[in-house]
C-alpha positions in Angstrom: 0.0 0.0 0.0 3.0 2.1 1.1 4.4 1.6 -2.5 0.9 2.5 -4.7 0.4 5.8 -2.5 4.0 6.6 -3.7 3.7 5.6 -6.9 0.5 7.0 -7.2 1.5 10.3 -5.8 4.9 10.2 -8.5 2.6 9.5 -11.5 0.4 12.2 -10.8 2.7 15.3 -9.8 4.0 14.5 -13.0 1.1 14.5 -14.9 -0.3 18.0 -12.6 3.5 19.5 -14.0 2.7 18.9 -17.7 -0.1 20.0 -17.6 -2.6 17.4 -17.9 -5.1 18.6 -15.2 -5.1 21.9 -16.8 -8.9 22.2 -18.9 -9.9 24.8 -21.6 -11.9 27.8 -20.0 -15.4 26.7 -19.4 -16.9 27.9 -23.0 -14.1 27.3 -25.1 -15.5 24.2 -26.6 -19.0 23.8 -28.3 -21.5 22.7 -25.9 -24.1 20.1 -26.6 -27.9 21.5 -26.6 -29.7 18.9 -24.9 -33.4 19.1 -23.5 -34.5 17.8 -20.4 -37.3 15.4 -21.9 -34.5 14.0 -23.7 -32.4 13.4 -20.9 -35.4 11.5 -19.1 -35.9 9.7 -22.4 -32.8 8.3 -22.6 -32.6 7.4 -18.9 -35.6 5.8 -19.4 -35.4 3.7 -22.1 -31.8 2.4 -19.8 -34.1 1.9 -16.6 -37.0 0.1 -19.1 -34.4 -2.4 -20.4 -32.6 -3.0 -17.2 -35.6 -3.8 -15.0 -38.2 -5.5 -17.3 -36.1 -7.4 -20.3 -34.3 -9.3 -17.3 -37.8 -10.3 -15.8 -39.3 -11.1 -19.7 -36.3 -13.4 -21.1 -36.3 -15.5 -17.7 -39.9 -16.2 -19.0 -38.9 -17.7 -22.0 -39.0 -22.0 -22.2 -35.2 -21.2 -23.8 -33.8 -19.8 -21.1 -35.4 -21.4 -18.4 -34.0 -24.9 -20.0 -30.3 -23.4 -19.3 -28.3 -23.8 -15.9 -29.3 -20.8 -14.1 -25.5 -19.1 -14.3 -25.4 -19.8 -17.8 -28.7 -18.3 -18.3 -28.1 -15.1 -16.1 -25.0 -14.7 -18.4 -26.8 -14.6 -21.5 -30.0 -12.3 -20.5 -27.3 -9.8 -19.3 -25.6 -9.3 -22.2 -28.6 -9.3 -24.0 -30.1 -6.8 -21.9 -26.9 -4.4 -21.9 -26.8 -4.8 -26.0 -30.2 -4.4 -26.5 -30.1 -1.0 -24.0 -26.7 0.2 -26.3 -29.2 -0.6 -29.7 -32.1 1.7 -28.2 -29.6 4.4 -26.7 -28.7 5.0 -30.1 -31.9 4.9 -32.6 -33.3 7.3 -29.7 -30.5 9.4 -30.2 -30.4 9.4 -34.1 -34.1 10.2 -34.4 -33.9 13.1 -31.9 -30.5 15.2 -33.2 -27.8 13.3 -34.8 -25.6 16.6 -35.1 -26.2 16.9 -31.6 -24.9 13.5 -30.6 -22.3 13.2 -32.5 -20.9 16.4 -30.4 -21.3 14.5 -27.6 -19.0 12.0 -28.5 -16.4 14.2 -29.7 -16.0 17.8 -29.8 -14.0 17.8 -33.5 -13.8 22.0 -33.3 -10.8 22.0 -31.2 -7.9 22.4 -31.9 -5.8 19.9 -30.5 -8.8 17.5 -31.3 -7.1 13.7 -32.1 -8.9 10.7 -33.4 -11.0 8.6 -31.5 -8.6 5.6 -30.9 -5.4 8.1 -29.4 -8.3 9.0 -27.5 -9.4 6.0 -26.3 -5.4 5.5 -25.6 -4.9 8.2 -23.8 -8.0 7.3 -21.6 -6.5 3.7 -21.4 -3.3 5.1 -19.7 -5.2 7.2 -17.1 -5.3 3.8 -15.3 -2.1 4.6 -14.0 -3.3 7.7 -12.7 -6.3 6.3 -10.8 -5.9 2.8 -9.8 -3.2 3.9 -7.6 -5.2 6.7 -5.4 -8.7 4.3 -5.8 -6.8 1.4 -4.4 -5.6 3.3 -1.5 -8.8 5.3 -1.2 -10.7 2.1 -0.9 -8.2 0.4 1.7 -8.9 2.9 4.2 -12.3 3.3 3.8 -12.4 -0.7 4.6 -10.4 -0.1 7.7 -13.0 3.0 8.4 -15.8 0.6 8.2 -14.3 -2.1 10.3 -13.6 0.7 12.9 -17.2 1.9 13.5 -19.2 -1.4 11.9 -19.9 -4.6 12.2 -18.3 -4.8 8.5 -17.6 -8.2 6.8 -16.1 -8.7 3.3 -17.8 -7.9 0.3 -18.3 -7.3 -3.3 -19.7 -5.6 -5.6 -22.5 -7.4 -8.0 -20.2 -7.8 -11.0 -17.2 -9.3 -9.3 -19.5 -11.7 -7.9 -21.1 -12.9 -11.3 -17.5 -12.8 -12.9 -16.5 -15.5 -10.1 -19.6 -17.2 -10.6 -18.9 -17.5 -14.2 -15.0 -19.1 -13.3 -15.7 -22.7 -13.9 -17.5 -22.0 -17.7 -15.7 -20.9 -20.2 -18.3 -19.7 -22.4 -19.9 -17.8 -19.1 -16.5 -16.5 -18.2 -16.2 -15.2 -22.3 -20.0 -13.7 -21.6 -19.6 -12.1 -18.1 -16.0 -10.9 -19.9 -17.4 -8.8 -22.9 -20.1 -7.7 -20.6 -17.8 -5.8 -17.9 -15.1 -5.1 -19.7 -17.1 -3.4 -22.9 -20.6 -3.6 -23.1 -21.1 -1.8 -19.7 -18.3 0.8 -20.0 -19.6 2.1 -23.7 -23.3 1.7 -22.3 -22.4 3.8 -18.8 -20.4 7.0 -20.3 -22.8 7.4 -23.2 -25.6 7.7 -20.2 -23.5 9.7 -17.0 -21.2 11.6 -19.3 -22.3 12.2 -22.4 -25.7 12.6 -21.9 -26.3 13.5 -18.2 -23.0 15.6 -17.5 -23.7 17.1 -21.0 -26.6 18.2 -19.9 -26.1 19.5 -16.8 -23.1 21.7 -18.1 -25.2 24.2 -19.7 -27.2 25.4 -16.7 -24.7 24.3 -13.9 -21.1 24.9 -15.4 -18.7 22.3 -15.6 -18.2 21.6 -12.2 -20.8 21.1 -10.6 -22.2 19.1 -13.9 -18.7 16.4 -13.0 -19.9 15.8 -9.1 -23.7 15.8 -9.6 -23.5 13.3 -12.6 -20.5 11.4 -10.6 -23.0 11.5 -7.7 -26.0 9.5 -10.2 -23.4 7.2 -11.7 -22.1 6.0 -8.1 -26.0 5.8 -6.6 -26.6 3.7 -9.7 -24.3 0.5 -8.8 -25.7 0.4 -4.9 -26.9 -2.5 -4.2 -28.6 -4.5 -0.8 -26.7 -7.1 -1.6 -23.0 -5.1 -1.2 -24.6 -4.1 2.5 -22.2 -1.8 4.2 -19.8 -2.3 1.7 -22.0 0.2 -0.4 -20.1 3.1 1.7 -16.9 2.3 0.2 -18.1 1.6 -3.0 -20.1 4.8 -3.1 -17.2 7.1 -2.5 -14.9 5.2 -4.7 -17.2 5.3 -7.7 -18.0 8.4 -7.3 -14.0 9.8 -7.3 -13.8 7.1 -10.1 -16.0 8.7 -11.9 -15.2 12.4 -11.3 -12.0 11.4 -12.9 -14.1 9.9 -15.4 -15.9 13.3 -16.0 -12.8 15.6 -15.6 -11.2 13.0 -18.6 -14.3 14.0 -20.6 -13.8 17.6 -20.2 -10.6 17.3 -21.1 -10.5 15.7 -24.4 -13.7 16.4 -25.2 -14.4 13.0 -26.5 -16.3 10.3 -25.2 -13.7 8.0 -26.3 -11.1 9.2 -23.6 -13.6 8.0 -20.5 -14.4 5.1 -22.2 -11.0 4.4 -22.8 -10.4 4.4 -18.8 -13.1 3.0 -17.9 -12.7 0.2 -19.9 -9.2 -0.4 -18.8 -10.3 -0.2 -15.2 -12.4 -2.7 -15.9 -10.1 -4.9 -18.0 -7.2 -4.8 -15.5 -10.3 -5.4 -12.3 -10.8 -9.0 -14.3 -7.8 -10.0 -14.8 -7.0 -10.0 -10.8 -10.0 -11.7 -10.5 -9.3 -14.1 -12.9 -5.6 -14.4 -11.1 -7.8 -14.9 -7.8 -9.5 -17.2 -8.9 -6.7 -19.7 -10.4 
């Protein structure tokens, strides 16, 4: 622990000297004209698909004939790629102009394309995983302090550990985490909600209320207490998330991160798990 708050204190004076958490001024980049209807639509539609296309599939004699993992497996990713399909014929019928803004501001000048940056979002990992890690360590020994606090784990570790001794679950539960939900997540909390709120808020305050939805969002009763230190980790996870948004001004940066973070999570579970 000792070594990651050094390390992660190293990487980031390094990256505050050159520059990086320097943004444009607030309206130097072309802001996205969203309406509030919209914003509910879109929310919506995510809130539709995530509640009731669970409950309808497990209806179905197809998947009820699957091993119940196997079957949870498949109605997620279903569920997550069917939410990604709507997100986006919503958004094409209501201003296509206006959403492709959102996922990249091209009027800038130092504007790059969408894979450096995705890259560039990709290497923020370095920058974050070192403060979250030691963020969440001593919230934990907070919550052991002052509760009656036993392990836990958030819902999507849990199914990707579930998923361990099937290969073809593991490969679901895999391109589920590690892409579906990242691309899915930053269209909604960045690109449309923080998008959104910019206009009438400014930038700040539109980074910490949308950080504040996106952490709410993955509480669960399940995670019990644990949903303290999962709160305040998601929700500096994704004010980074937001600021890396701002900064690019492409969706592709956050995604990029987020996607990594999510990547490089698996992989020690997988590791855990061998």
């Amino acid at each position: 622990m000792i070594f990651l708050s050094l390390f992660g204190l190293i990487v980031n004076g390094i990256a505050w000297k050159k520059g990086f958490y320097t943004l444009l001024p607030e309206r130097a980049s072309v802001l996205p004209v969203l309406k509030f209807k919209d914003v509910l639509a879109f929310f919506f539609l995510y809130l539709v698909c995530s509640l009731f296309i669970p409950s309808f599939l497990s209806l179905l004699p197809f998947f009820k004939a699957l091993p119940h993992l196997k079957a949870l497996g498949w109605i997620q990713i279903i569920t997550l790629s069917l939410s990604l399909f709507l997100l986006f014929l919503y958004s094409q019928a209501i201003n296509p102009k206006q959403l492709k803004l959102i996922w990249k501001d091209s009027h800038r000048q130092e504007s790059q394309s969408p894979l450096k940056d995705f890259y560039l979002g990709a290497l923020c990992w370095f920058l974050t995983f070192p403060l979250l890690s030691v963020l969440g360590y001593f919230l934990d020994l907070f919550l052991k302090a002052f509760f009656e606090f036993g392990e836990y784990e958030q819902v999507a570790v849990r199914f990707l550990k579930l998923a361990l001794g099937d290969p073809a679950l593991l490969a679901i539960a895999l391109l589920t985490i590690v892409f579906i939900a990242p691309f899915v997540e930053e269209f909604l909390f960045r690109g449309i909600l923080q998008s959104y709120l910019k206009n009438p808020l400014g930038r700040r305050a539109a980074i910490s209320l949308s950080s504040f939805v996106f952490a709410l969002f993955h509480l669960s009763p399940s995670q019990k207490a644990g949903n303290i230190a999962l709160f305040v980790s998601l929700f500096a996870f994704a004010c980074f998330l937001g600021f890396l948004y701002e900064k690019k001004g492409s969706l592709f940066a956050p995604i990029g991160l987020h996607v990594a973070f999510n990547l490089m999570s698996s992989l020690r579970v997988l590791y855990e798990g061998v």
